[in-house]
N, C-alpha and C positions, 0 to 999 in steps of 0.2 A: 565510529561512534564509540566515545569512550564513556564511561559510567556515571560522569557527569550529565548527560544527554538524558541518557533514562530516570535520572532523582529528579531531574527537573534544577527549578529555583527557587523551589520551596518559602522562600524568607525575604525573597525578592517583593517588591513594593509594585504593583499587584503582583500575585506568585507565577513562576512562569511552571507548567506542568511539563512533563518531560516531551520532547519533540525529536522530529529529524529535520533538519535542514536539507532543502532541495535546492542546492545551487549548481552543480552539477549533473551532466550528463554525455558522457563523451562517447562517442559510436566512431566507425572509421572515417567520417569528413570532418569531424572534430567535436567541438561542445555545443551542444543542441539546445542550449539553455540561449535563453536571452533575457536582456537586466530586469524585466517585465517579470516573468515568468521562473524567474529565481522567487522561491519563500518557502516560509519554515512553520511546517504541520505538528498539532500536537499529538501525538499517538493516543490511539485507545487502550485502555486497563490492559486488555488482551493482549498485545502484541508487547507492551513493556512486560507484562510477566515472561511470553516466551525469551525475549530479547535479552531480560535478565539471567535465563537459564542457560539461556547461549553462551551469555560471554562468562558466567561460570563455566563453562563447559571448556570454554576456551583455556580455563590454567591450564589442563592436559595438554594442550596444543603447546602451549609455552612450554611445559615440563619436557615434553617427549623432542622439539626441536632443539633442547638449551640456547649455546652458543649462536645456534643457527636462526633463532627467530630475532625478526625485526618487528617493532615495534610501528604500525603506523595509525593505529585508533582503527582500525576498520572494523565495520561488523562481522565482514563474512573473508574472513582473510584465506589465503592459503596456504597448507600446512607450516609455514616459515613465518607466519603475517603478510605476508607482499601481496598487492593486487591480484586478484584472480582474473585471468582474461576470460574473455565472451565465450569460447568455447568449453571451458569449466565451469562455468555458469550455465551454463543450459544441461549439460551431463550431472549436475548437482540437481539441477530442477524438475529433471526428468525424474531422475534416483526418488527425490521427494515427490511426484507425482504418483509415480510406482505403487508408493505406499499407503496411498489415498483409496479407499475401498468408492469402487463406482467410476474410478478416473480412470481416461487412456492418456496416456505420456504423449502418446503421437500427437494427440491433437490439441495440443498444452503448451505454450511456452511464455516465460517470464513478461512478456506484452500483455498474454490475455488475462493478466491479474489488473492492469489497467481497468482492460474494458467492464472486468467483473466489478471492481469498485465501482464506475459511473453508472453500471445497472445499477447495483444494490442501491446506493444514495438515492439514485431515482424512485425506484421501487419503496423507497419509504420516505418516499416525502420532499426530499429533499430538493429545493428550489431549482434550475437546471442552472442561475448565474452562478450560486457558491460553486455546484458543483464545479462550473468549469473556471473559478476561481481556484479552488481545491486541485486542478490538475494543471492548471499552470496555462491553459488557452485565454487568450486574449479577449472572447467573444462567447458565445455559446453554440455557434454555427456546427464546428467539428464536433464538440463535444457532441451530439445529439444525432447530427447526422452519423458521424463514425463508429463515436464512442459506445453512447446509451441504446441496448436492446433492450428490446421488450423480453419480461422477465414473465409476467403474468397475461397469455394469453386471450384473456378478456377485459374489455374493460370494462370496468364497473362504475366509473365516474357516474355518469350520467342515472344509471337508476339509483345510486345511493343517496344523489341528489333528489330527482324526483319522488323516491320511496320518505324524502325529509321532509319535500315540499307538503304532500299529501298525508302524513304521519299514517303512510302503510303500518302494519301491524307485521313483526317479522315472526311473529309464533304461527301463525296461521299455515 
């Protein structure tokens, strides 16, 4: 992801806001994408400010490798730029779990930020097709069966309803 990704398209005819393209996904049987399920998300404020500081961060990276770094756009390169394999990706994400007051790294890994995104969207609202539009499933079925936990143990649907129908009084 090079610096263009995060400004976005600012001047573009409509503007295009800064994104990540999800066209890939390679695991050990190969690329897990399919032509369906290839698209490109726009990021939140939040994650381009971090993203921004990253790849600030990264001149260091460049400085301290000179000669030795390779250039390939990545977000999260390793110390040289070149792909990080799977198993430095999860000792990075443990590392950053570590760091998380409340979190256990054990029981953590770069999947279950998946499942936390399709709660959260669910938990506020969010329709279940976007969402599973949003993760790249074809239907809603996984999404919900697999994906989406219940996040707030009660539900409240039904008397928020009722309490509308009847114009309960909530001071009481």
């Amino acid at each position: 992801m090079g610096s263009r990704l995060l400004e976005g398209e600012p001047d573009a005819s409509p503007p295009i806001p800064p994104y990540v393209a999800v066209w890939r996904s390679v695991r050990s049987g190969g690329d897990t994408k399919t032509r369906k399920s290839r698209r490109t998300l726009a990021l939140p404020a939040r994650c381009v400010e971090v993203l921004w500081q990253h790849w600030e961060d990264q001149g260091w990276d460049r400085l301290a490798a000179g000669d030795d770094w390779e250039e390939h756009g990545l977000v999260f390169p390793s110390a040289v730029g070149k792909e990080l394999d799977s198993t430095n990706i999860r000792r990075a994400f443990r590392a950053a779990i570590d760091k998380a007051e409340g979190a256990n790294a054990k029981e953590w890994t770069p999947r279950e930020l998946r499942h936390s995104f399709v709660s959260l969207l669910s938990d506020s609202g969010v329709p279940l097709e976007e969402i599973s539009r949003l993760v790249g499933h074809s239907g809603t079925a996984v999404t919900e069966e697999v994906y989406r936990k219940q996040i707030r143990p009660v539900i409240q649907t039904g008397a928020v309803a009722m309490d509308g129908i009847f114009k309960a009084d909530p001071n009481r």
